[in-house]
Structures are given as structure tokens and as C-alpha cells.
N, C-alpha and C positions, 0 to 999 in steps of 0.2 A: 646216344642221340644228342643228349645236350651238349657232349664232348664235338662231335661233328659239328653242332650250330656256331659254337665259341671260333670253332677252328676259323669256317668259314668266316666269321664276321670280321677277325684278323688279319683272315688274309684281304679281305674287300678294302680293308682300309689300310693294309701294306701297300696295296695295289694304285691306292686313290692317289697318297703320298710319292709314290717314289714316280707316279706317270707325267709321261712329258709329251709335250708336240714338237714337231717341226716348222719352222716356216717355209718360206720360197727358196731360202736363202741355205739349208739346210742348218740353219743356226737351230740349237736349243733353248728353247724356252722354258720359264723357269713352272714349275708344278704349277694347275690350275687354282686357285684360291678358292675355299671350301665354302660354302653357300650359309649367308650370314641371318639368313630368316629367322631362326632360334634366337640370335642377341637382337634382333631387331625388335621380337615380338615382346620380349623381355623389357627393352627398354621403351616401347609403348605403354607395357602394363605397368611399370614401374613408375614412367608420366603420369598415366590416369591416376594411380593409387598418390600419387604426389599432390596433383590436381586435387584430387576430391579429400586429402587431407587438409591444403591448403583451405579450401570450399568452407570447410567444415567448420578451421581456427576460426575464419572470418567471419563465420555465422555465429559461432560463439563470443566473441569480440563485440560484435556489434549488436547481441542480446545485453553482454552486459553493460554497454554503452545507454541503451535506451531504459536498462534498469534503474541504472546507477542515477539518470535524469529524474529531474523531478515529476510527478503526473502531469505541471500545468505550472507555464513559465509565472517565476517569482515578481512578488507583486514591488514593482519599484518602488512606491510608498513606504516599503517593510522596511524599519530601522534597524529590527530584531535579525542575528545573523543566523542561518540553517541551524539546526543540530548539528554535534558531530554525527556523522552515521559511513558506514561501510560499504553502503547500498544494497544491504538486506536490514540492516535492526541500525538503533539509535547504539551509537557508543558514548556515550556521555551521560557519567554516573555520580552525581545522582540524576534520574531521569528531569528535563526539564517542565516544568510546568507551564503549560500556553498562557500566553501573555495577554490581556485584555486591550483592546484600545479602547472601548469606551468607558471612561474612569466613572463617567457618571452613573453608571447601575453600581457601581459599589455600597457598601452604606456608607454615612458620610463620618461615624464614628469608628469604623473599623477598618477604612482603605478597604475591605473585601464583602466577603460575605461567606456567613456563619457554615451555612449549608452543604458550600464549597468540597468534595473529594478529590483528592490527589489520590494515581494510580489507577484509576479507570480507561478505557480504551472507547475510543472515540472515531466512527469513521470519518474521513474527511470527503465531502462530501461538495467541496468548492466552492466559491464566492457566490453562488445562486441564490437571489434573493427568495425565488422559490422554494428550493431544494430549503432550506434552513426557515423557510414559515411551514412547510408540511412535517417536520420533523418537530416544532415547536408542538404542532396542533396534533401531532402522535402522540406525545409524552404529555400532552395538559386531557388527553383523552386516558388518559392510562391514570391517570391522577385523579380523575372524576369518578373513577371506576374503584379507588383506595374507600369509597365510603364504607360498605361493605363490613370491611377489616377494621374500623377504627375502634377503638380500646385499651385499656391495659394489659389484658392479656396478649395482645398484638402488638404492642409496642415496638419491640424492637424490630420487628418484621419492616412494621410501618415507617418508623425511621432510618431503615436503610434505603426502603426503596424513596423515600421520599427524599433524601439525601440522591441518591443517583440519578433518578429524572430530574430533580432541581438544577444537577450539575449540567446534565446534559442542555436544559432551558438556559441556564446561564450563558454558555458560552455560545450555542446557536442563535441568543438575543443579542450579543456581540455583534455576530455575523450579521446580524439582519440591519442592523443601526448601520453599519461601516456600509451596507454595501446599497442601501438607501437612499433618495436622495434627500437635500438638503429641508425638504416642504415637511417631511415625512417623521424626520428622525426624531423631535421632541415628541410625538407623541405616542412614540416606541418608546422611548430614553422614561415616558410618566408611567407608560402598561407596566415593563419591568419593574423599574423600581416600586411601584404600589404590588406585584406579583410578589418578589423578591420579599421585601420587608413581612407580607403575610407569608412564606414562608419560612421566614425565621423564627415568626413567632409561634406558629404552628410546630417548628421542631422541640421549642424551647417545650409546649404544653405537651408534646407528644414524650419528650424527656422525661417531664418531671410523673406523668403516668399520669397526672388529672382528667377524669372520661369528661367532666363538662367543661374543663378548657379547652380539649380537644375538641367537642364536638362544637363549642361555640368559633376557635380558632379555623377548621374545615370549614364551616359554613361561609366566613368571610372570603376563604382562597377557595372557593369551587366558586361563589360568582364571578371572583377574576379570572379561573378555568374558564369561564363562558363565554365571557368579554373576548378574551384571548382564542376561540374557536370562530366565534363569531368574525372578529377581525384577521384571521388568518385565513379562514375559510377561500 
């Protein structure tokens, strides 16, 4: 049976090849040319799958084009240049530490302040003078809520977190002075700095483990907590 189908299908195509027509002329013409649909279909699908890989690069191309961009055009004021970075992570080691513009929250003996952590992560959150007074008034809330906790047996608890919410007020008090206007900013530049300076001290008392300098030291930075809810509010 199979022997039979093979035969046949050799001879149909012995048959295809070697047939010929006549014209008017009784001339020979040469074998009909065999029907191209199979390579045509081929080089459709071979198109498409070209196409849609093409599709594809470009859709990936231009992900990582809008990755690689920053979230929100850079602010021309900025004298400080980008990080390096790759456009997934910072390549520049040692990691850089954000730069402050307003010098005046520093203390005025230390160019900085005490309280300050390096290595925290921080979301960026944008020039919103909003966005950076509700994140102040999160963490001065979280800070009023430290009374709780305060003693020597909590010490060191108390002075990390007081250390991290500090830092974070720190640098979103930045934020809020720069993007402020001119009427505004001294007496954001007196909140911090009178916030700031009782934080220091309160780290130093919460250091050294003394329960009533601590608890004298809180009492003075929870009224500026309030101040600071009050006015963010």
C-alpha cells in the first residue's frame, strides 16, 4: 500500500516536470512553473515574525529609555551633578550623601548635625511643598508617640529610632525651606533649627542613659513636636 502511494506520487511529479504545451504556432513551450504559494506563505510569516520581533526591540528600547530618564526634569538651579548610576542602582561607591542647600539648619559649630545617619533610604517624594510638610508631620507624630518608651532600659531602641526620624525631618526640612517662598522661609529656617538643636540634645541625654535628663530633654522636643503639627497641619 505505501509502496503503491510513493509510486504514484513520483510519477505525478515526473509527470508535472517533464509536461509541456503547445502554442498556435506549434512551438514548445517551456514546463509550466510550479505554484509559489508555500514560499509566498513563508515569506509572509517570516515578515510578521520579523515585524513583531522588530515590535518588540522597540518596545524594549524605549522602556528602557524612559527608565534610564529621570522621574521629573532636573531642577536647573542644581549645581550638584546626578549620581553615577546605570539606570537601575547608583554606581558610585562610596554611596553619595544628599547635599543640603539650606546651610542654615546646620548647627553653627558643627557645619552639620549630630543626629544625622548615613545609609538610610529615603523615598523621593518631589519638590511638593506639600508632600514634604505631611511627611514632616508623620515622623514628629511618631516621635510624640517615643514617650511611651523613654528610659534606660530603652535606650538604645530609643536612639536609633530617634536618629532615623530625625534624619528623615532633616532633610524633608530642606525640602520645605527651598521650595518655599521668600515670606515663608525664616521662619521654617527658626522651627528647625530650635527642633534640631533639641534634638541633639535629647540624643546626647538619651546617650548618656540619664532617665531625668531624658525625660526633662523630651519634654522640651515634644512641645516643638506640636508646634511643628500645628504648623504643618
Amino acid at each position: 500500500m505505501a509502496t503503491t502511494y510513493l509510486s504514484s506520487f513520483h510519477a505525478i511529479h515526473a509527470v508535472a516536470a517533464t509536461a509541456t504545451t503547445s502554442n498556435s504556432a506549434g512551438g514548445v513551450l517551456s514546463p509550466r512553473p510550479r505554484p509559489s504559494r508555500l514560499i509566498t506563505c513563508q515569506a509572509s510569516e517570516q515578515s510578521s515574525r520579523r515585524s513583531a520581533c522588530l515590535s518588540i526591540g522597540l518596545g524594549l528600547a524605549t522602556a528602557a529609555v524612559l527608565h534610564t530618564s529621570p522621574a521629573h526634569a532636573a531642577d536647573n538651579t542644581d549645581e550638584d551633578p546626578e549620581p553615577a548610576n546605570n539606570g537601575w542602582w547608583l554606581t558610585e561607591f562610596p554611596l553619595p550623601v544628599p547635599k543640603i542647600r539650606n546651610k542654615e539648619i546646620n548647627n553653627d559649630e558643627t557645619g552639620t548635625r549630630s543626629f544625622v545617619k548615613n545609609g538610610i533610604y529615603m523615598a523621593d517624594i518631589g519638590p511638593s511643598f506639600a508632600a514634604h510638610a505631611y511627611r514632616l508631620r508623620s515622623n514628629a507624630f511618631d516621635l510624640l508617640a517615643l514617650e511611651d518608651l523613654l528610659g534606660k532600659d530603652a535606650s538604645n531602641y530609643v536612639n536609633k529610632y530617634l536618629r532615623l526620624k530625625s534624619t528623615f525631618m532633616y532633610y524633608d526640612f530642606d525640602k520645605l525651606i527651598t521650595a518655599a517662598d521668600a515670606d515663608s522661609k525664616p521662619p521654617l529656617i527658626d522651627l528647625a533649627n530650635r527642633l534640631f538643636d533639641s534634638f541633639e540634645r535629647l540624643q546626647s541625654a538619651v546617650t548618656s542613659k540619664e532617665d531625668d535628663a531624658i525625660g526633662s530633654r523630651y519634654a522640651d522636643t515634644k512641645v516643638i513636636l506640636q508646634e511643628l503639627m500645628t504648623r504643618m497641619a
